[in-house]
C-alpha positions as CSV (number, residue, x, y, z in Angstrom):
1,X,-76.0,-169.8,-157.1
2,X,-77.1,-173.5,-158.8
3,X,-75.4,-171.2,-155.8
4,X,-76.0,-170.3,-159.0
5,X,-75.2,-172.5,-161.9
6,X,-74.8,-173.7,-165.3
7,X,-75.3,-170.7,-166.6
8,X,-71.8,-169.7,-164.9
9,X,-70.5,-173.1,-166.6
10,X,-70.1,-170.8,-170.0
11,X,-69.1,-167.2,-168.5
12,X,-66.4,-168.7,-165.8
13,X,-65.3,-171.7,-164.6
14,X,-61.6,-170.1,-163.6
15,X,-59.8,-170.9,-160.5
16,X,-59.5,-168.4,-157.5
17,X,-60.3,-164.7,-158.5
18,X,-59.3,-161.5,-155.9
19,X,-61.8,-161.3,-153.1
20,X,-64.7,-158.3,-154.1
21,X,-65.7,-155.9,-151.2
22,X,-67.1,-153.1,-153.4
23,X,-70.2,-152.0,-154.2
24,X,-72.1,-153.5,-157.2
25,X,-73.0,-151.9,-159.9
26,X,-76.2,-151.4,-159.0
27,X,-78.2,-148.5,-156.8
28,X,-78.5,-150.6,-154.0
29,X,-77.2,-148.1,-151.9
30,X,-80.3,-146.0,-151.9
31,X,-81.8,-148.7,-150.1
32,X,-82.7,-147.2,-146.5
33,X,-81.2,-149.1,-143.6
34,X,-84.0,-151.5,-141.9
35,X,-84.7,-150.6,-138.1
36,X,-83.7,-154.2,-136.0
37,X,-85.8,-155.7,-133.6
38,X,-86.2,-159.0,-132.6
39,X,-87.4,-160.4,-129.1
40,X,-85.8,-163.1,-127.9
41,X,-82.4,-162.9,-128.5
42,X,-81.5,-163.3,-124.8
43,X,-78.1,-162.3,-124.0
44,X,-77.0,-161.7,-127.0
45,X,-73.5,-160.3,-126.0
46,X,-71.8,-160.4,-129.3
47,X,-74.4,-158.8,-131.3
48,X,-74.6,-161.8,-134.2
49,X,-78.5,-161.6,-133.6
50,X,-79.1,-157.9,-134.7
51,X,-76.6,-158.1,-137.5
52,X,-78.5,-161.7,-138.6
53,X,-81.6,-159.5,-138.6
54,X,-79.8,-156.3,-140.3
55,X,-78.3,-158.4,-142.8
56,X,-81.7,-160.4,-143.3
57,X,-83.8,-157.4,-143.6
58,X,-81.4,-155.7,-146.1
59,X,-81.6,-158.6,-148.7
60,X,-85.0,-158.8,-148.4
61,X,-85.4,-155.1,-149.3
62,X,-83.0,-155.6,-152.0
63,X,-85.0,-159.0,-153.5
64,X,-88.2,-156.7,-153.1
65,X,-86.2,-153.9,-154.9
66,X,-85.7,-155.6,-158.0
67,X,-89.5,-157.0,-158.6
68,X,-91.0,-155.3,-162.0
69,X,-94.5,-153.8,-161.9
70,X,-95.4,-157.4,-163.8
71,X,-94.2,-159.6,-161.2
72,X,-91.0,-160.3,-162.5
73,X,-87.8,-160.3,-160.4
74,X,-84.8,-159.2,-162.3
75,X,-81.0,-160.5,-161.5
76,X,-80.3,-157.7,-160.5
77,X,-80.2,-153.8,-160.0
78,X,-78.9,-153.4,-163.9
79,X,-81.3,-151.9,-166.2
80,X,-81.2,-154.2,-168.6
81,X,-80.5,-157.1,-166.5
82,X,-81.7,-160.7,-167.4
83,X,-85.4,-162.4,-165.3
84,X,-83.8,-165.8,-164.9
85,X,-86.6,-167.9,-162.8
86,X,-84.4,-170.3,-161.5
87,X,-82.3,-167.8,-159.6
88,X,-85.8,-165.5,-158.8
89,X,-87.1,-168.8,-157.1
90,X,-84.5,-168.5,-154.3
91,X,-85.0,-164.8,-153.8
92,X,-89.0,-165.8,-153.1
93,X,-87.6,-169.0,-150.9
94,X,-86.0,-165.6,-148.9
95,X,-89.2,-163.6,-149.2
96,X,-90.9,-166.9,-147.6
97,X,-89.0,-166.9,-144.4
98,X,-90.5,-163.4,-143.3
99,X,-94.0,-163.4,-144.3
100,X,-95.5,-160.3,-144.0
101,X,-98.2,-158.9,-146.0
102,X,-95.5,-157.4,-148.6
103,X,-93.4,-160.2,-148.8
104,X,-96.8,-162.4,-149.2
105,X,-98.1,-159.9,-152.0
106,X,-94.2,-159.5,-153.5
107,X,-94.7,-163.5,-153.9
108,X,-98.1,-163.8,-155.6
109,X,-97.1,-161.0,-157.6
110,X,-94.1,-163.2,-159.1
111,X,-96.0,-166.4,-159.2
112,X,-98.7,-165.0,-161.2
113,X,-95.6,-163.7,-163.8
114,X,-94.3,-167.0,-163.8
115,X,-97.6,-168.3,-164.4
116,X,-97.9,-166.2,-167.6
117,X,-94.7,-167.3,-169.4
118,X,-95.7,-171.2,-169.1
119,X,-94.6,-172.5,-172.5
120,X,-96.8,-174.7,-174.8
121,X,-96.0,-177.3,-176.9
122,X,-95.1,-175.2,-179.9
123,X,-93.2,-171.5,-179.4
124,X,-92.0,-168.9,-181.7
125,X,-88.8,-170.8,-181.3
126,X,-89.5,-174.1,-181.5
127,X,-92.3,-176.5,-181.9
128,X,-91.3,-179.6,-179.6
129,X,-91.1,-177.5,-176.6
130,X,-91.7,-178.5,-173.5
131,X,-95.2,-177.7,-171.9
132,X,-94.8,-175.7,-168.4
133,X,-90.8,-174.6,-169.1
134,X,-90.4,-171.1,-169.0
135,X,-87.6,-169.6,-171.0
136,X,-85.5,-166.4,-169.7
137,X,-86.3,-162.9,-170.2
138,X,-84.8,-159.3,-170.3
139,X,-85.7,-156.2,-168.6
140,X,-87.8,-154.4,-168.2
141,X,-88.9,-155.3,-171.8
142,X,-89.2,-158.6,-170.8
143,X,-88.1,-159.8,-174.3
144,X,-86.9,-163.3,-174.9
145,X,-84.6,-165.7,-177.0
146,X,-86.4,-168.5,-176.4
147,X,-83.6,-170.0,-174.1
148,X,-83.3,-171.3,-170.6
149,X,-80.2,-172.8,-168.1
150,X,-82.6,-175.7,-167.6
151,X,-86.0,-177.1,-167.5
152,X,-85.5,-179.3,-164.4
153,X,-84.5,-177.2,-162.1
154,X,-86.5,-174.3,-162.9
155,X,-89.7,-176.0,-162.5
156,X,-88.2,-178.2,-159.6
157,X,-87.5,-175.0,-157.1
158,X,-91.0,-173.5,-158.3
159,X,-92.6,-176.5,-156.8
160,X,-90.6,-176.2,-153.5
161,X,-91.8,-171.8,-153.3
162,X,-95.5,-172.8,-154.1
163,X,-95.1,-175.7,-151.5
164,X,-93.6,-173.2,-148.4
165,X,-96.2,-170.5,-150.0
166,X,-99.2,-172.9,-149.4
167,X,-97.8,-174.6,-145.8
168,X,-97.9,-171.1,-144.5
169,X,-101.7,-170.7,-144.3
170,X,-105.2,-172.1,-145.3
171,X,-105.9,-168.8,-147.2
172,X,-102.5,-168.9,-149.1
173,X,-102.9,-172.8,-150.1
174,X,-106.4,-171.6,-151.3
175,X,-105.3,-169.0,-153.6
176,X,-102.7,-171.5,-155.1
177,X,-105.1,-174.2,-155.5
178,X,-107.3,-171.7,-157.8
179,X,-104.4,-172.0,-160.1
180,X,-103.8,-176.0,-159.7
181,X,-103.5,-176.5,-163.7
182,X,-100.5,-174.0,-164.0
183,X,-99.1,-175.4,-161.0
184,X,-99.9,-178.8,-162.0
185,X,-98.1,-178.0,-165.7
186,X,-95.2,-177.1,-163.9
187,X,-95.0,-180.3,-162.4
188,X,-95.3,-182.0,-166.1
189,X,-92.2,-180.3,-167.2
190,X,-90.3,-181.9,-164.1
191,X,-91.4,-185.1,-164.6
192,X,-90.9,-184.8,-168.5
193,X,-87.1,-184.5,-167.8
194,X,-86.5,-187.5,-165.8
195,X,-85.4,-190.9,-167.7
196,X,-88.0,-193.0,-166.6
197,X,-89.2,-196.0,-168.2
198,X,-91.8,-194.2,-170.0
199,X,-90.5,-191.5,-170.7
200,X,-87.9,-191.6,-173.4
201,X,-85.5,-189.1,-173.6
202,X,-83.0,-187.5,-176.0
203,X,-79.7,-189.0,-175.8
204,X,-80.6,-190.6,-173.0
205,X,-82.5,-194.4,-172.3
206,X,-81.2,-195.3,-169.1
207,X,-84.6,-195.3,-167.0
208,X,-82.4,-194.4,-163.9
209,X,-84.9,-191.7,-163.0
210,X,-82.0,-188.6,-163.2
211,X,-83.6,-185.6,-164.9
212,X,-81.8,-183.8,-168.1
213,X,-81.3,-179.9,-167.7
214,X,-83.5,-180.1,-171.0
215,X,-84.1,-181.9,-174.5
216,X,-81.4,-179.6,-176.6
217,X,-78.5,-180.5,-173.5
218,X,-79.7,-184.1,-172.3
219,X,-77.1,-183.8,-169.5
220,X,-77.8,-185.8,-165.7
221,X,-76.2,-182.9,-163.3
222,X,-75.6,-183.7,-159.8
223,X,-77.1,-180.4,-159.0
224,X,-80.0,-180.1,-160.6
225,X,-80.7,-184.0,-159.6
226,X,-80.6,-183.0,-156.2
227,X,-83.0,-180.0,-156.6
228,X,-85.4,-182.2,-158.6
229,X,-85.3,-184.6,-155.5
230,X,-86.4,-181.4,-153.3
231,X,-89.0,-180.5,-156.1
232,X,-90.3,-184.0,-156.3
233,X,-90.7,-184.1,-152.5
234,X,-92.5,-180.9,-152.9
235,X,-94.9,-182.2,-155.8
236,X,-95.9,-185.2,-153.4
237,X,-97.3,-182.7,-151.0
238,X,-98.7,-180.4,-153.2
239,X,-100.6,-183.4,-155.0
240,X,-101.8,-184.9,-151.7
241,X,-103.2,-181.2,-150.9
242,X,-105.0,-181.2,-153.6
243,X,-102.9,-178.5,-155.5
244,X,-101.4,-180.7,-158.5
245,X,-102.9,-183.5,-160.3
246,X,-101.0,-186.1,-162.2
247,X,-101.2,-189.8,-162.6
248,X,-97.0,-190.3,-161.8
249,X,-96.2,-192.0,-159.3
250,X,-94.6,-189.8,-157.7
251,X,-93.1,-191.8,-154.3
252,X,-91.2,-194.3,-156.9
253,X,-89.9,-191.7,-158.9
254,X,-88.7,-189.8,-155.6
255,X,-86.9,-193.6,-154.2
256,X,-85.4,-194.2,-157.6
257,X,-83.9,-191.0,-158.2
258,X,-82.6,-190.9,-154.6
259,X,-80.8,-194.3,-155.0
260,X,-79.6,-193.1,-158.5
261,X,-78.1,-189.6,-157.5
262,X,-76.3,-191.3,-154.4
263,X,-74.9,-193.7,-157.1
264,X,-73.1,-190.7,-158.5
265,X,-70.6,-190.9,-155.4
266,X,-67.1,-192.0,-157.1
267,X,-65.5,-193.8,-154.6
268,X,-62.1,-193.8,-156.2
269,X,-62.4,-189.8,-156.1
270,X,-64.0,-189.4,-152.4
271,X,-66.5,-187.4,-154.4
272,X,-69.8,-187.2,-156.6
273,X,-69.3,-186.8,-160.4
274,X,-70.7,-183.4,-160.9
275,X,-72.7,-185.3,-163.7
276,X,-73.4,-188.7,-165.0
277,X,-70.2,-190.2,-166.5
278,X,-67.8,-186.4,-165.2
279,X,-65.8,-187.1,-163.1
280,X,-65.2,-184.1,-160.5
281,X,-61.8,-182.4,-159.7
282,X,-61.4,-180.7,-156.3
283,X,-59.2,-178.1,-157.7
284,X,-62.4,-176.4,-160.0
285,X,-64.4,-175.0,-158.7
286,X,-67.5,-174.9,-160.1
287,X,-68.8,-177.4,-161.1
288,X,-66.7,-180.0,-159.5
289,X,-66.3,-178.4,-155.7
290,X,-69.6,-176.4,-155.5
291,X,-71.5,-179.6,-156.5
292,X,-70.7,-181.7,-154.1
293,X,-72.9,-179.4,-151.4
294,X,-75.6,-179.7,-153.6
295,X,-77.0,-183.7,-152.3
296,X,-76.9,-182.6,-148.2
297,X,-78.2,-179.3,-149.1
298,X,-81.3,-180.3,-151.1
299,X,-82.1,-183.4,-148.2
300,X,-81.0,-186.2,-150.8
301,X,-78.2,-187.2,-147.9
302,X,-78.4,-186.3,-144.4
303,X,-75.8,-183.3,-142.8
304,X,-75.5,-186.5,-139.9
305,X,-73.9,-188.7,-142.1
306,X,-70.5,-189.5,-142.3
307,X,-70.3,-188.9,-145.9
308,X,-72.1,-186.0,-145.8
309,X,-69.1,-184.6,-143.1
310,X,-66.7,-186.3,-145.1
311,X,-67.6,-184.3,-148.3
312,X,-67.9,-181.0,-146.8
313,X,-65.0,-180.5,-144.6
314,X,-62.6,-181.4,-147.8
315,X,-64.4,-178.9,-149.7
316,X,-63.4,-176.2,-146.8
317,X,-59.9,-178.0,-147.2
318,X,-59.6,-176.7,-150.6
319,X,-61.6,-173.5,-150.4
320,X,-60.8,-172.0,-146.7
321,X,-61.3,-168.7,-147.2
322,X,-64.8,-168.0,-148.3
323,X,-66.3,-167.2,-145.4
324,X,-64.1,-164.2,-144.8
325,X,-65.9,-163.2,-148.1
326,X,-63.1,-164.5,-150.6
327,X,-65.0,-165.1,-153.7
328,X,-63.8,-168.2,-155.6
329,X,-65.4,-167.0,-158.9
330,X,-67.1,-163.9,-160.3
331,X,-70.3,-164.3,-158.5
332,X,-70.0,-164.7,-154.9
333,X,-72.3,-167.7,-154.2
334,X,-73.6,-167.6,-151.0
335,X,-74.8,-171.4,-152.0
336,X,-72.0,-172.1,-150.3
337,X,-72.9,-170.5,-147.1
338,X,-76.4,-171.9,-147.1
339,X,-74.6,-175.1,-147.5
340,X,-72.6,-174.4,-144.0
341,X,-76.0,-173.6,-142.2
342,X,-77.1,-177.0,-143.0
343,X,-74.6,-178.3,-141.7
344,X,-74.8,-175.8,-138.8
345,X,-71.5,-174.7,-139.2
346,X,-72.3,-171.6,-136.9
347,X,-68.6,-170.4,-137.0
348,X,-68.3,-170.2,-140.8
349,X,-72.0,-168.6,-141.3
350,X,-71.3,-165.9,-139.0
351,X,-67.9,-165.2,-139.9
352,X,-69.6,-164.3,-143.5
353,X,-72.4,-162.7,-142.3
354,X,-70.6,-160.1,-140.8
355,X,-68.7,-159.6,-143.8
356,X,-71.5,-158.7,-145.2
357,X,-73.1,-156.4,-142.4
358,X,-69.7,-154.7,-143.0
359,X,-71.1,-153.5,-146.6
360,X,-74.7,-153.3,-146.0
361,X,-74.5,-151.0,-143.1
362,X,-73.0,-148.7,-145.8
363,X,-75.6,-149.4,-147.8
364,X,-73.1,-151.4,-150.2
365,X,-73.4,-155.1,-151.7
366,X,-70.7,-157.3,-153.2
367,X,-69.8,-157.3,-156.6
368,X,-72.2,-159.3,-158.6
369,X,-74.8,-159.8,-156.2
370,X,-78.0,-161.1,-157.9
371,X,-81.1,-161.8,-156.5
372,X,-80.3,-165.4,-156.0
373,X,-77.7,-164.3,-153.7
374,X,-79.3,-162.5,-151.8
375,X,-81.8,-165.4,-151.2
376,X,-79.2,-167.7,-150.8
377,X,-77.8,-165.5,-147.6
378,X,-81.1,-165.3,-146.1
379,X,-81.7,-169.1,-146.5
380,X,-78.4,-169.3,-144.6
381,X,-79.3,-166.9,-141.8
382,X,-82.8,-168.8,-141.0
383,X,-81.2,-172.1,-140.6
384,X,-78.8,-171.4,-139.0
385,X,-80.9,-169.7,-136.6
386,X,-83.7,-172.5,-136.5
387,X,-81.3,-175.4,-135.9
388,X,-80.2,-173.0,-132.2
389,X,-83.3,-172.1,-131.2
C-alpha cells in the first residue's frame, strides 16, 4: 500500500518476514462465494479468466463489506479498525472498475463521508490547518486525533476517484459537479503542499514544485510525488469539466513537478532516492525498494522506457518471490502487483492471483489484508486484463 505507505514507515520497515497464507483476523470468511461469468474469454484453457473474475469479485465484496452506514470505509474487518482515506481511495479506484449500481451507490456513499470531514483552517487540534485535508478516524465511532499519513497524497488519489467517477457517465459527472466547492477544496490542499514559488512552505523554499506529506513533516517523498503527478493530471481534467475551480496553473505545476520527480533518479545508485536528499538502498524494503515502482506506476515515466525496465527487473532481482505470495513485510502489498500489471508482466500477476484464489475460494484472505489491498489486487487484475484484450 503507498502499496500502502508511510504509515508502515513507523510500525515496520524490517527485512523479509515468513510468507502469511492464513486467514486474517477478520470475518471475511462469511463472505459468500461470487457466481463467475464473463463472456468473452475465448478459449480460456487454463482457467486464469474465471479465477481473475473470482478473485475480482471477492475483493470487491470484501471493499463493499467494510463500508460504515456513514460512508466510511474502514481498513479493515477489525472492529475497531482505523478509516484511513488514503488507503479507502484505492478500494473505491477497485469499486470503479465494475460499475454497477452498488458499486456506484458504495462510491457516492464514501465521497459524501469524505466530503464531511473536510478540515477548515482552524480544528480542535490545531489552528493553522490545512483547508480540504482530512485527518484519520476510528471505527465505528469514527473518533479522531487530529492526525493523518499525509496531506498530499490523500487529497491527490481523491482527485484521480472523483475524476474515473465523473468519466464514467454524464449523470455521475453531474452529481459531482453539485459538489464542485468540496471537490475544488480538495484540490487547494494539493496544491497547498507543493513548493512552488508562491507558495512558501515549512522547511522547505526550493520552488521545485515536489509536494510535502504535510506542514508538521515537510518531507518530498518519491511516492507521494508521483501520486500528486496522477492527482494533478486528474485536477486538469476535472477543472476543464467544469468540476474544480482554481486560478493555479495547473499544466506548469504538472511539467515542473514531472521534470523534478525524474531528477530524483541517483545515478550513482541505478535508483530514485525514496525522498529528496535519501538516498535508497535495495536491500529495505520499504521505502527504498517499493518506491522505486511508484514513478511508472502513477504515469510520471513510461513502462516502455528503458529506465522504467531497468528499475523494475532489479527490484524482482532483490525480491523474487512475491508473486508466489511471499510477503516482504507485515502487510502484503499488492502495490507491488499492480506495479507488474503495468508493466504487463502477465506471468508474475497471475502467478499471484492464483495464490490468492487459493484462499478466497475458501473464503480466506491473507494476513493483514486492508481495504487498500484489496483495491490494489483488483487494480492489478483490470490492467492486466485491458493491456490483452
Amino acid at each position: 500500500m503507498k502499496t500502502a505507505k508511510k504509515i508502515f514507515i513507523f510500525l515496520f520497515t524490517a527485512m523479509a518476514v515468513a510468507f502469511v497464507s492464513c486467514a486474517c483476523d477478520s470475518d471475511s470468511s462469511t463472505l459468500p462465494p461470487p457466481t463467475v461469468s464473463r463472456p468473452g474469454w475465448g478459449d480460456d484453457t487454463d482457467g486464469i479468466g474465471q479465477i481473475y473474475d473470482f478473485v475480482r469479485s471477492y475483493q470487491l465484496s470484501y471493499i463493499r463489506s467494510l463500508q460504515l452506514p456513514t460512508g466510511a470505509i474502514k481498513d479493515n474487518e477489525g472492529e475497531s479498525s482505523k478509516i484511513t482515506p488514503y488507503f479507502a481511495h484505492f478500494a473505491v479506484l477497485a469499486l470503479l472498475t465494475d460499475p454497477t449500481d452498488e458499486n456506484i451507490e458504495t462510491v457516492k456513499n464514501y465521497m459524501l463521508w469524505y466530503f464531511s470531514k473536510l478540515n477548515s483552517a482552524v480544528t480542535e487540534f490545531r489552528d493553522d490547518e490545512i483547508p480540504g485535508s482530512v485527518y484519520d478516524y476510528f471505527a465505528p465511532s469514527e473518533t479522531t486525533k487530529g492526525t493523518y499519513d499525509s496531506v498530499d497524497s490523500y487529497a491527490a488519489t481523491f482527485l484521480e476517484t472523483a475524476m474515473r467517477f465523473a468519466q464514467l457517465s454524464e449523470e455521475n459527472r453531474a452529481w459531482l459537479a453539485e459538489y464542485s466547492d468540496k471537490v475544488s477544496l480538495v484540490a487547494s490542499a494539493m496544491l497547498a503542499t507543493i513548493d512552488t514559488d508562491t507558495n512558501a512552505l515549512p522547511g522547505s523554499d526550493a520552488n521545485d514544485c515536489l509536494s510535502i506529506a504535510h506542514y508538521r513533516y515537510p518531507v518530498k517523498y518519491l511516492m507521494d510525488n508521483s501520486e500528486v503527478n496522477m492527482g494533478l493530471k486528474a485536477a486538469i481534467w476535472l477543472s476543464e469539466n467544469g468540476i474544480i475551480s482554481t486560478d493555479a496553473d495547473l499544466n506548469d505545476i504538472l511539467e515542473r513537478n514531472t521534470e523534478a520527480i525524474k531528477a530524483l533518479y541517483n545515478a550513482a545508485n541505478q535508483n530514485y532516492d525514496y525522498a529528496k536528499g535519501n538516498e535508497s538502498d535495495w536491500s529495505v524494503f520499504y521505502p527504498g525498494a517499493t518506491a522505486q515502482l511508484y514513478p511508472c506506476l502513477f504515469g510520471v515515466t513510461s513502462p516502455l522506457e528503458t529506465r522504467s525496465r531497468q528499475i523494475y527487473e532489479t527490484f524482482n532481482v532483490h525480491y523474487p518471490d512475491w508473486s508466489s505470495g511471499t510477503t516482504y513485510d507485515t502487510y502484503p502489498w499488492t502495490m507491488v502487483v499492480y506495479a507488474a500489471a503495468v508493466m504487463n508482466d502477465t506471468e508474475r500477476v497471475e502467478s499471484y492471483v492464483r495464490h490468492i484464489y487459493e484462499l478466497n475460494s475458501k473464503g480466506e484472505q491473507m494476513g493483514y489484508w486492508y481495504d487498500a489491498e484489496a483495491g490494489s489486487l483488483v487494480l492489478a487484475i483490470d490492467t492486466i486484463i485491458k493491456n490483452n484484450e
